[in-house]
C-alpha positions in Angstrom: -46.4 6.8 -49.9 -48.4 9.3 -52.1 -48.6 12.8 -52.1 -52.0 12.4 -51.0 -50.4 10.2 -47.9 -48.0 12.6 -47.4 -50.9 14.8 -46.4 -52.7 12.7 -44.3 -49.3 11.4 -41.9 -46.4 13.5 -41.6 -43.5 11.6 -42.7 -41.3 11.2 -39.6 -37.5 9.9 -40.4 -37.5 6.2 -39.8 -35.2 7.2 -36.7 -33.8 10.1 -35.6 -30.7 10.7 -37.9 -26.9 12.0 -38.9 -25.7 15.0 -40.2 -22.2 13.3 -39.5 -20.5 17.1 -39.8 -21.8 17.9 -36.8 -20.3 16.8 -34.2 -16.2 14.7 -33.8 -14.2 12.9 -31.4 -14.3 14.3 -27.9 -16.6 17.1 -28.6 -19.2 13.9 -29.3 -18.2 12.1 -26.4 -18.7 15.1 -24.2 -22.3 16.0 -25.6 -25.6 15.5 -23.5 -27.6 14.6 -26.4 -26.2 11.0 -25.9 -27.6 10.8 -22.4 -31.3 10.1 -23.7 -32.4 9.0 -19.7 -33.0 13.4 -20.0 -35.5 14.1 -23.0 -37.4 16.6 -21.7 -37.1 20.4 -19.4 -39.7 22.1 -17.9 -40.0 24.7 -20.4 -40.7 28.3 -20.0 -44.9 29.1 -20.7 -43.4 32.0 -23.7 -40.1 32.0 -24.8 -38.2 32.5 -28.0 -36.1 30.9 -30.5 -34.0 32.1 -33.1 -33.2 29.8 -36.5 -29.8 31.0 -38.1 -30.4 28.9 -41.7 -28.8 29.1 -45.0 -31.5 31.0 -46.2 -31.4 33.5 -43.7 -32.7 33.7 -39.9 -36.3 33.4 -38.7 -37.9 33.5 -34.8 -40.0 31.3 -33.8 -42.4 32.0 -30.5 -43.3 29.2 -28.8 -46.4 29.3 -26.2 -46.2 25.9 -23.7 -49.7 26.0 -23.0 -50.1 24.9 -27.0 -48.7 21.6 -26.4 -47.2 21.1 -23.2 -45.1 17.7 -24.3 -43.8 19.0 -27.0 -42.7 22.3 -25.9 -40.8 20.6 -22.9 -39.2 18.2 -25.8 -38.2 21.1 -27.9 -37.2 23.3 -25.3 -34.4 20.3 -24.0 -33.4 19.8 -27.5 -32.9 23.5 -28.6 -30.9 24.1 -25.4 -28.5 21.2 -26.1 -28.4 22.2 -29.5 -29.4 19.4 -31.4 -31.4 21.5 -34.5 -27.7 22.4 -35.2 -26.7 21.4 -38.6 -29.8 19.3 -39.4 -31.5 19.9 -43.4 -34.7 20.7 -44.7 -35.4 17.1 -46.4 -38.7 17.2 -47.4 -40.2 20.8 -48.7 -43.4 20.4 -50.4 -44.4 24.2 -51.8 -47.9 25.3 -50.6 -47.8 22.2 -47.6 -45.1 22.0 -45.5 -41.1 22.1 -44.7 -40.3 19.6 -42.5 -36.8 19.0 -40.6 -35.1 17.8 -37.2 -32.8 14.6 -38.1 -29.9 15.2 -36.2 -26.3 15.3 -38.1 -24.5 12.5 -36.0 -25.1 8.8 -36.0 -24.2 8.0 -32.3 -26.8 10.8 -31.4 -29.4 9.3 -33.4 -29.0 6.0 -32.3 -29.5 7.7 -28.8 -32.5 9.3 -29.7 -34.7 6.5 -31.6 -36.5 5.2 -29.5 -37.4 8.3 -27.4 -40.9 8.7 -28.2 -42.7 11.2 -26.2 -46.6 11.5 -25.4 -49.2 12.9 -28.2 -50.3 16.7 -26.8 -54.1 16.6 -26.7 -54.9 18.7 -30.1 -55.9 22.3 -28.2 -57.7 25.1 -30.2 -54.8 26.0 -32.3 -54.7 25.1 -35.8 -52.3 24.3 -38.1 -52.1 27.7 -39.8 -49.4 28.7 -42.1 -45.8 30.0 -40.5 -46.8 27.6 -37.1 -44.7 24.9 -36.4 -45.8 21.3 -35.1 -43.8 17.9 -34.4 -44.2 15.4 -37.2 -45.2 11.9 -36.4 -45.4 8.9 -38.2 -48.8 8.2 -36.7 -50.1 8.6 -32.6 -47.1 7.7 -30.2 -44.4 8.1 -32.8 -43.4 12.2 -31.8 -39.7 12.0 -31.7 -37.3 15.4 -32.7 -38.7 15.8 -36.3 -41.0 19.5 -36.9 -43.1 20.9 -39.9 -43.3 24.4 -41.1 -47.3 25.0 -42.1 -46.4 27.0 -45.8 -50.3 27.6 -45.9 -53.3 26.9 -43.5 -53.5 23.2 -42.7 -56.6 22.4 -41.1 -56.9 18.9 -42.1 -53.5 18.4 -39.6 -55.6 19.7 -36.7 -56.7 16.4 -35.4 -53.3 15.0 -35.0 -51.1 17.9 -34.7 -50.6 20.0 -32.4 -48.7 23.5 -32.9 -46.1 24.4 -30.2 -45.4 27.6 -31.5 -45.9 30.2 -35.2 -42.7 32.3 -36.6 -43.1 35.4 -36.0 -40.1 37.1 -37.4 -38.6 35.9 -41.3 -41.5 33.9 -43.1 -40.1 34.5 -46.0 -37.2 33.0 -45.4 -39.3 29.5 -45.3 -40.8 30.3 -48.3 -37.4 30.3 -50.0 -36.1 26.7 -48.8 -34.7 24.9 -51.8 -37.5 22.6 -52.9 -36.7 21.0 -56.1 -35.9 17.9 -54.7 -39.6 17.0 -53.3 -41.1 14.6 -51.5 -38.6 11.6 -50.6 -39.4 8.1 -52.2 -41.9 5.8 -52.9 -43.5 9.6 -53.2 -40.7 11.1 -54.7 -36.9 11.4 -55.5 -36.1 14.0 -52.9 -33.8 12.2 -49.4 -34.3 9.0 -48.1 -34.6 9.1 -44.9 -33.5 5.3 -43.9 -30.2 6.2 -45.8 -29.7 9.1 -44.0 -29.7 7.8 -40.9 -27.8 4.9 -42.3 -25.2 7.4 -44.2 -25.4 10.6 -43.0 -24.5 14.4 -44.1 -22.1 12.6 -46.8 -25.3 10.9 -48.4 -26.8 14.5 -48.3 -24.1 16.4 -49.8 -23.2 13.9 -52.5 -27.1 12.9 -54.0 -28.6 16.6 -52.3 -26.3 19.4 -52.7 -28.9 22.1 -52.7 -30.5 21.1 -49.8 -31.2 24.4 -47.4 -29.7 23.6 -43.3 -30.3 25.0 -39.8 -27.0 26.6 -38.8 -27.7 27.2 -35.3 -31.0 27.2 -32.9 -30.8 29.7 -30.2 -33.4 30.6 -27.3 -33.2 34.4 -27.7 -35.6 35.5 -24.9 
């Protein structure tokens, strides 16, 4: 996919994936996220969330009344913590910082095939520091989200924002991007081998590569 692609579809991972430092032995076994017959909570219409990231921390304030399907998505997954440990694999400067692949492979396995509805694109655009899900085209929303680094109207008609940082912009600005785009557009991580490999694949071929610690509901 070209650049040019890359700007027209969101590259979603081919599933959801592995971080495989996240999550061992009975600590696994015991986690929610495996249960997939649950995708979704009743969210909240305002509420909070706080990114702890190797860069530094930043808020996000997400408004249900945005996107309705995915704020219920994201609000399950950030309360079962499933942004934990995940990468920033594809950071484009000026476009967009995109993450969400979770770090374990029996989670992602769970989590493939859970496609959720498209939100019906609202009045809120796709302006820099808001936060949408990615999709590999309609009816392919899974866990994956982009970071707007600039105003992106062209993404209005299939994206919908579910919420805009409003506290540490700057640390998105600073992700590590001198891998770029992942192939055929680029040499930056694959994403079918990092859902076949996991964190090791990461860490041996991507050492720079910038994480989500920790996603918190703060309010």
């Amino acid at each position: 996919m070209t650049h040019n692609q890359a700007q027209g579809s969101l590259c979603l991972a081919v599933s959801v994936a592995i971080l495989t430092s996240c999550s061992t032995g009975s600590t696994l076994d015991r986690s929610p996220l495996l249960d997939t017959s649950r995708s979704a909570d009743p969210a909240p219409s305002d509420f909070r969330v706080r990114f702890e990231t190797t860069r530094g921390p930043f808020v996000v304030a997400v408004h249900h009344a945005w996107a309705p399907w995915g704020v219920d998505r994201f609000y399950y997954l950030v309360r079962n913590g499933f942004y934990d440990s995940t990468a920033f694999v594809r950071v484009l400067p000026g476009y967009i910082a995109q993450f969400g692949i979770n770090g374990h492979p029996d989670i992602a396995a769970s989590w493939k095939n859970r496609i959720f509805p498209d939100d019906t694109v609202r009045h809120q655009s796709n302006l820099r520091g808001r936060i949408s899900f990615a999709s590999a085209g309609p009816h392919t929303r899974l866990t994956q989200l982009f970071v707007n680094l600039r105003n992106n109207p062209n993404l209005d008609q299939s994206y919908a924002p579910i919420g805009e940082i409003v506290e540490g912009i700057g640390v998105i600005d600073s992700l590590w991007s001198g891998y770029g785009d992942g192939p055929p557009a680029g040499k930056g991580p694959d994403q079918g081998r990092l859902v076949a490999e996991g964190n090791s694949y990461l860490t041996k071929e991507f050492p720079e590569l910038d994480y989500v610690k920790a996603a918190r509901i703060v309010r």
